[in-house]
C-alpha positions as CSV (number, residue, x, y, z in Angstrom):
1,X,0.0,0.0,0.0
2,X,0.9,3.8,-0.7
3,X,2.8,5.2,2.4
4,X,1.4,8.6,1.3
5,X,-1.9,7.1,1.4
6,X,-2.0,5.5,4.5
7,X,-0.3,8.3,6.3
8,X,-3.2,10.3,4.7
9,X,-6.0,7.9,6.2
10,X,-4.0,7.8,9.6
11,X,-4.8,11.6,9.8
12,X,-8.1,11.3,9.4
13,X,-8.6,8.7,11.9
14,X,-6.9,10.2,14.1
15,X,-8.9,13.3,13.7
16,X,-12.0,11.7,14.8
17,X,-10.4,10.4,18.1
18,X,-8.7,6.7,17.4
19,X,-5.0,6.3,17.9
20,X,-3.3,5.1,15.2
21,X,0.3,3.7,14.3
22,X,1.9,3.1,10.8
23,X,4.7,0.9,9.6
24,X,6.7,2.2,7.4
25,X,9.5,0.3,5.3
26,X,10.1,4.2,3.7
27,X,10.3,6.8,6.8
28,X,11.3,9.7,4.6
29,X,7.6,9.3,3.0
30,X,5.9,8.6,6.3
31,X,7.3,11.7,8.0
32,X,6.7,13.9,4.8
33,X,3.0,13.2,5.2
34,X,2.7,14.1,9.1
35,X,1.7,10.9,10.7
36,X,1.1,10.9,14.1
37,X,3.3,7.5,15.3
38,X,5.0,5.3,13.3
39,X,7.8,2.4,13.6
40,X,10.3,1.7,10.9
41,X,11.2,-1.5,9.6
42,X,14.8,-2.1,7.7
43,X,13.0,-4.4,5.5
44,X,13.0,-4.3,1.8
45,X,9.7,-2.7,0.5
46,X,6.6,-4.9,0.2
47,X,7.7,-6.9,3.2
48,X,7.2,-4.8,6.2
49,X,6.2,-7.9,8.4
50,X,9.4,-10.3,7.2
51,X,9.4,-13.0,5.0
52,X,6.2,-14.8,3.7
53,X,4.8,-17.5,5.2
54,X,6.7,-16.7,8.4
55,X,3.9,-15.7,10.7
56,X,6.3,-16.0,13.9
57,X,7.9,-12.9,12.3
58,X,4.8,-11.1,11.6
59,X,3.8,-11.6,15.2
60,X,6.8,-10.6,16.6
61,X,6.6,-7.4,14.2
62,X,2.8,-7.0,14.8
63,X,3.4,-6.6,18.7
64,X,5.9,-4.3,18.7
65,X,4.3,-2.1,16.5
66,X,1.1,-2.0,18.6
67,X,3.3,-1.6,21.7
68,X,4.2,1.9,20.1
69,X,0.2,2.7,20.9
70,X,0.7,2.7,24.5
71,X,4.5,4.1,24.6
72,X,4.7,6.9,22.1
73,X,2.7,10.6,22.5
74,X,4.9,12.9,21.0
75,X,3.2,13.9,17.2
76,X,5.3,12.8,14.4
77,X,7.5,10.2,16.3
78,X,8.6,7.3,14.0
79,X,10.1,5.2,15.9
80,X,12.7,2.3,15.0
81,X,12.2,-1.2,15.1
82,X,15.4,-3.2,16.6
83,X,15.1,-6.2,13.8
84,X,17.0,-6.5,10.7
85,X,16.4,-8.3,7.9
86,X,17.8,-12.0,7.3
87,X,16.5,-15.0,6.7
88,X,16.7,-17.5,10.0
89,X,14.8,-19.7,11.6
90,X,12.5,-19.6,14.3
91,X,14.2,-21.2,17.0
92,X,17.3,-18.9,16.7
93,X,15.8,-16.1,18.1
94,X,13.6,-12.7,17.4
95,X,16.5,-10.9,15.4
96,X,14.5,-10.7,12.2
């Protein structure tokens, strides 16, 4: 999806009284549109969440991200995710 886009719609929900938090694989877009909160991924574009299939890393991902909800309240914070992109395995560890 269009980081302009969702930073757009993130606005507008936010407006109406519902917190919000993006992920962003592109921060330089995110911030440009004036999102609220946001964590940053060093993940190639199209896979914010990790690899396919891998729903260990999506979880992992999913609960930080939503973490930020309850941690973040200054406006226009985009905050940086600790994992890194490589392929491993489950049982090494949460370093994504």
């Amino acid at each position: 999806m269009c980081h302009k886009s969702v930073g757009l719609v993130q606005n507008i929900v936010e407006r109406a009284g519902i917190a919000t938090v993006a992920l962003t694989v592109r921060p330089e877009i995110t911030w440009g549109v004036g999102v609220p909160r946001a964590a940053y991924v060093r993940f190639p574009t199209g896979a914010p969440l990790g690899e396919p299939g891998q729903a260990w890393q999506h979880r992992t991902i999913l609960r930080a991200v939503l973490s930020l909800l309850e941690t973040v309240d200054e406006p226009g914070t985009i905050w940086e995710l600790p994992f890194r992109w490589r392929r491993m395995r489950p049982e090494e560890g949460v370093e994504l």
